[in-house]
N, CA, C and O of each residue as an XYZ file, in Angstrom:
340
protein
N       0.481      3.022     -1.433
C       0.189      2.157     -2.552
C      -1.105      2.644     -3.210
O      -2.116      3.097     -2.674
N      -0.776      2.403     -4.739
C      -2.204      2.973     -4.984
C      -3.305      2.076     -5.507
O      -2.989      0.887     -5.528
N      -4.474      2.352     -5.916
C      -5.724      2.018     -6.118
C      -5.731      0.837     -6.865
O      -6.334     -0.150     -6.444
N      -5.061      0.829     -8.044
C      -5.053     -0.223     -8.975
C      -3.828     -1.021     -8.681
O      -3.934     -2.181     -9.078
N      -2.657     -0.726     -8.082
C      -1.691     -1.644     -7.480
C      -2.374     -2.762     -6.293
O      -2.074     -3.930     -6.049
N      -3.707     -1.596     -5.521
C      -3.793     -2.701     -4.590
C      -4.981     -3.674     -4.972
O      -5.141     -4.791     -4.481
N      -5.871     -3.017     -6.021
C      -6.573     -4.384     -6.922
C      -6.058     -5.456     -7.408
O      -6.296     -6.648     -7.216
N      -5.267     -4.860     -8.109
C      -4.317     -6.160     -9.134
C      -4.105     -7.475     -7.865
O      -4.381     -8.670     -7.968
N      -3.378     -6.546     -6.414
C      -2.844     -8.039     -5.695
C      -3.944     -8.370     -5.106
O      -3.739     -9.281     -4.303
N      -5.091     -8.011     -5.150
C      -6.239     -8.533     -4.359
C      -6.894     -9.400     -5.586
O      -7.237    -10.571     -5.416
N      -7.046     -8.672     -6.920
C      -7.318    -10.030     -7.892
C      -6.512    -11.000     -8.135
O      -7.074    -11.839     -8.839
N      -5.118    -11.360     -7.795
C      -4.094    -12.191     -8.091
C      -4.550    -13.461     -6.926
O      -4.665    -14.665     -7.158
N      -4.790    -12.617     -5.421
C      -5.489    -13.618     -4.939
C      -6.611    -14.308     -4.490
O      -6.777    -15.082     -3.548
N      -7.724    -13.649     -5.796
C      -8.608    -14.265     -5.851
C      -8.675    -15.189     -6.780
O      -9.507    -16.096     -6.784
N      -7.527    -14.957     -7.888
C      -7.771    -15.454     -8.991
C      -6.780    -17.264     -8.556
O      -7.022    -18.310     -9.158
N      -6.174    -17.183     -7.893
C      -5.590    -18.655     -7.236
C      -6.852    -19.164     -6.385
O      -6.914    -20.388     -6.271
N      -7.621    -18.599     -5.920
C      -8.620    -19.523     -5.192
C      -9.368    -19.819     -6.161
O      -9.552    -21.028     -6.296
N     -10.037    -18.932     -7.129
C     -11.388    -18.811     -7.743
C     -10.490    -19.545     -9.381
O     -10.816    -19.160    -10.503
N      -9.719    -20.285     -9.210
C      -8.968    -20.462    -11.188
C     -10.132    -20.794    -12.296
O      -9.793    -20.496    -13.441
N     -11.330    -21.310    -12.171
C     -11.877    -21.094    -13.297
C     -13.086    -20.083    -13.901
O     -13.877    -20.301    -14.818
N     -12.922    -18.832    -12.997
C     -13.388    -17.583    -12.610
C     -12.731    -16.547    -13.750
O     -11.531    -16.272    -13.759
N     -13.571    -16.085    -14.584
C     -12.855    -15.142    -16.010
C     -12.822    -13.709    -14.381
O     -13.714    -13.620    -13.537
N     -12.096    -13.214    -14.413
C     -11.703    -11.909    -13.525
C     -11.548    -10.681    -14.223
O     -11.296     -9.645    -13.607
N     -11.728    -10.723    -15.931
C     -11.560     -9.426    -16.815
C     -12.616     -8.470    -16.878
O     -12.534     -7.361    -17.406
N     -13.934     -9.115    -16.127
C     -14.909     -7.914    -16.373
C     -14.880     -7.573    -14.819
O     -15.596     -6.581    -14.679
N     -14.501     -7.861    -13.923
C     -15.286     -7.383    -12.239
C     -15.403     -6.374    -12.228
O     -14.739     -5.622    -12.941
N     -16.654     -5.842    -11.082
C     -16.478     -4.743    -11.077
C     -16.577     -4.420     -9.555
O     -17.203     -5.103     -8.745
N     -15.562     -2.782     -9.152
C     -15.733     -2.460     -7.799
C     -16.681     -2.424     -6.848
O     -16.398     -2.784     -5.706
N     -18.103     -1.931     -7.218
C     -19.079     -2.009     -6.725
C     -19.929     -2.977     -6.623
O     -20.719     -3.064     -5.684
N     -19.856     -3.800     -7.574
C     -20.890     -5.161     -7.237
C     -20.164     -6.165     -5.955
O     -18.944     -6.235     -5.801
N     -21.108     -6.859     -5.148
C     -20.933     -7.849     -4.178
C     -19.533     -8.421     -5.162
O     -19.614     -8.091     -6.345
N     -18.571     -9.048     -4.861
C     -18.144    -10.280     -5.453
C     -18.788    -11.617     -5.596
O     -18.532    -12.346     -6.553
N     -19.812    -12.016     -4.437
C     -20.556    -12.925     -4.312
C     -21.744    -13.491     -5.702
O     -22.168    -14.604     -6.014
N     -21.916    -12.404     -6.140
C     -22.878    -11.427     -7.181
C     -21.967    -11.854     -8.312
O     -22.410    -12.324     -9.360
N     -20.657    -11.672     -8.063
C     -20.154    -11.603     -9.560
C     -19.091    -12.938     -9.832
O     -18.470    -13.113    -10.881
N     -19.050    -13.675     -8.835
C     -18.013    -15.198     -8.821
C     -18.713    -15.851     -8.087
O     -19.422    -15.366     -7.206
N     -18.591    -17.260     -8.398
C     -19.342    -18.736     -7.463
C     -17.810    -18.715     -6.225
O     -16.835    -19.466     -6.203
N     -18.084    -17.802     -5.525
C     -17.040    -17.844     -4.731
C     -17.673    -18.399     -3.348
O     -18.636    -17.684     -3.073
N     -17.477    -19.459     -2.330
C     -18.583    -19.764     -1.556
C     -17.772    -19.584     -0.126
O     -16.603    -19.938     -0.280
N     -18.071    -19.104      1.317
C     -17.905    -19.044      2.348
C     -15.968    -19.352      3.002
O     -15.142    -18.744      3.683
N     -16.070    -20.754      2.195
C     -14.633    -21.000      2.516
C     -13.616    -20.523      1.693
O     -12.418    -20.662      1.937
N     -14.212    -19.807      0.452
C     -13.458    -19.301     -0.686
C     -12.672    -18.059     -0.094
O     -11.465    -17.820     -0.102
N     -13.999    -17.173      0.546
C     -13.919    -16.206      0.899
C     -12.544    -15.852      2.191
O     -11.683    -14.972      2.214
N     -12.954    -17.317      3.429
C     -11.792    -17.235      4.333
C     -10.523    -17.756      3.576
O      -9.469    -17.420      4.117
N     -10.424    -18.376      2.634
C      -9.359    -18.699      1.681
C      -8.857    -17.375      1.249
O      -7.798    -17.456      0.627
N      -9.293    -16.257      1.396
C      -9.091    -14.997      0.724
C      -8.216    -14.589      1.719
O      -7.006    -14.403      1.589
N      -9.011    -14.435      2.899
C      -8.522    -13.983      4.182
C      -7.180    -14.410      4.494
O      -6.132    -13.835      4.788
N      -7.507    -15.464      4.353
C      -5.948    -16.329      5.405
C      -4.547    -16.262      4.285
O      -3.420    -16.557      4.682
N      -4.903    -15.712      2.463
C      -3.845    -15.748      1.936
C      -3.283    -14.142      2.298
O      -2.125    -13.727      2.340
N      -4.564    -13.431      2.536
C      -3.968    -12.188      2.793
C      -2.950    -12.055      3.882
O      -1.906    -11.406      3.812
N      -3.372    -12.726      4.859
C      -2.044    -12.941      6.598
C      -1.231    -13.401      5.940
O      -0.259    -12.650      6.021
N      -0.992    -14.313      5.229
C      -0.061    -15.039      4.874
C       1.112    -14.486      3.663
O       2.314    -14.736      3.567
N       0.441    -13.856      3.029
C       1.304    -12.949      1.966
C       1.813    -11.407      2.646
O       2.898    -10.847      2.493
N       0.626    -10.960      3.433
C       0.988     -9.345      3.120
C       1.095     -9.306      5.114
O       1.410     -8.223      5.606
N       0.942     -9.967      5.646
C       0.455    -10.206      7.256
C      -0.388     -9.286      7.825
O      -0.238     -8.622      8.851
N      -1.748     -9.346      6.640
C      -2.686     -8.556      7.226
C      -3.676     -9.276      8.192
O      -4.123    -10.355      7.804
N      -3.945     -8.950      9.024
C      -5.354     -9.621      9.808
C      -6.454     -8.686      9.452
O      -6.330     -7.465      9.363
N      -7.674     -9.451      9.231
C      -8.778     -8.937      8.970
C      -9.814     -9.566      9.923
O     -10.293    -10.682      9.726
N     -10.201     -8.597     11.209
C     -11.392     -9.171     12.293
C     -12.431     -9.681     11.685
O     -12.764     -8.898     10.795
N     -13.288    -10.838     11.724
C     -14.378    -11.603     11.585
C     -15.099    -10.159     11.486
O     -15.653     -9.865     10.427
N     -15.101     -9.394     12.401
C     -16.190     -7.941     12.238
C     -16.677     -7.398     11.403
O     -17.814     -6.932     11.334
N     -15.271     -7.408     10.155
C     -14.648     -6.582      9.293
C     -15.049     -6.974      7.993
O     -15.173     -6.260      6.998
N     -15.331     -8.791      8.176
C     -15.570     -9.436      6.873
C     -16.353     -8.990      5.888
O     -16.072     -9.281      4.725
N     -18.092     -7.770      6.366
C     -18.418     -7.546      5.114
C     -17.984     -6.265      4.525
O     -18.628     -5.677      3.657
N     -16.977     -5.892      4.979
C     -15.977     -4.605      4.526
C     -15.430     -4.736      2.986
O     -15.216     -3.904      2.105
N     -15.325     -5.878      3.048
C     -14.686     -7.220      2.050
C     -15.586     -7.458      0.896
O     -15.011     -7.930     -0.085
N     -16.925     -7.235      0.771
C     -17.952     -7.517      0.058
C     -18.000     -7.452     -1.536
O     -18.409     -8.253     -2.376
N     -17.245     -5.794     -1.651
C     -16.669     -5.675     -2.960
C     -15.503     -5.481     -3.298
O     -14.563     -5.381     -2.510
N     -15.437     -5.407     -4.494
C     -13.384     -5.106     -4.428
C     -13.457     -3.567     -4.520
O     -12.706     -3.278     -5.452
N     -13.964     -2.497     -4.038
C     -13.735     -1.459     -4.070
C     -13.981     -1.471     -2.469
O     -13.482     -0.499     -1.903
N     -14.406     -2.050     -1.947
C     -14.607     -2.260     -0.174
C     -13.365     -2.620      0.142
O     -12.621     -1.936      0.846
N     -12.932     -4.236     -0.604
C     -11.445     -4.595     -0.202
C     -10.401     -3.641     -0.009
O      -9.664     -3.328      0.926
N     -10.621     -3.173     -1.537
C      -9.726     -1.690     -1.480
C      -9.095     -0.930     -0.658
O      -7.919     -0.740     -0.348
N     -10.398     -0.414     -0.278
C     -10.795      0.650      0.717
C     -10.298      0.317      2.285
O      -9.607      1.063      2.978
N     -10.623     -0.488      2.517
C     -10.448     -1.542      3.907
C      -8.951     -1.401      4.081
O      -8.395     -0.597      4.829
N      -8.082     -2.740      2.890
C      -6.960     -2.795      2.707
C      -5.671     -1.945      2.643
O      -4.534     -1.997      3.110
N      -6.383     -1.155      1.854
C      -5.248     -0.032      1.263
C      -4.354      0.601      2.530
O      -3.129      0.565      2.421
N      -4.834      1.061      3.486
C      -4.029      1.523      4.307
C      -3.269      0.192      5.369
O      -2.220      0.213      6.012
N      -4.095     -0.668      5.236
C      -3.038     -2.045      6.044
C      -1.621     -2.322      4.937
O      -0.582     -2.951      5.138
N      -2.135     -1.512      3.648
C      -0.870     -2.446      2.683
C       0.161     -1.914      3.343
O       1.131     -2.530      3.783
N      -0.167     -0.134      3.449
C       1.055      0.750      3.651
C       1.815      0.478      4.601
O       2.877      1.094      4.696
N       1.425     -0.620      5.647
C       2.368     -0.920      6.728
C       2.764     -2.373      6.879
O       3.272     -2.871      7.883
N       2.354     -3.205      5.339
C       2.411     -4.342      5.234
C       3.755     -4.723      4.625
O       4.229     -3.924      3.818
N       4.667     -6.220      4.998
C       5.573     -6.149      3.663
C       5.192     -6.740      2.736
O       4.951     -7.947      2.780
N       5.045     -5.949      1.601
C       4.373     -6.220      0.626
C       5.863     -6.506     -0.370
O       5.762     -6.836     -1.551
């Protein structure tokens, strides 16, 4: 899967937690924290849609892997390839 396929579904589910969050400017490298009022439970709200959609687990370890969406990316991208997506 590639780069911008696996943004799009990582902004799709941020953009159901975060709905009054404009998502047209983000950018890969900034924190998300930095760039949305996204707060702690938002974040495991992120997490738990990811198990739940794609059946990824992401270790508590792992969480600031997650920090930006080019981290998510990065992190993700190879769980997609074995995910059913």
């Amino acid at each position: 899967m590639d780069y911008q396929t696996i943004r799009k579904k990582i902004v799709e589910i941020i953009a159901e937690i975060a709905i009054d969050e404009d998502l047209s400017n983000l950018d890969d490298n900034t924190r998300l924290r930095e760039q949305l009022d996204l707060d702690s439970m938002d974040f495991l709200d992120v997490v738990m849609e990811l198990k739940k959609r794609y059946k990824i687990e992401v270790p508590t370890e792992d969480y600031m892997k997650l920090a930006t969406l080019k981290g998510c990316i990065e992190y993700l991208g190879p769980k997609f390839s074995f995910s059913s997506s």
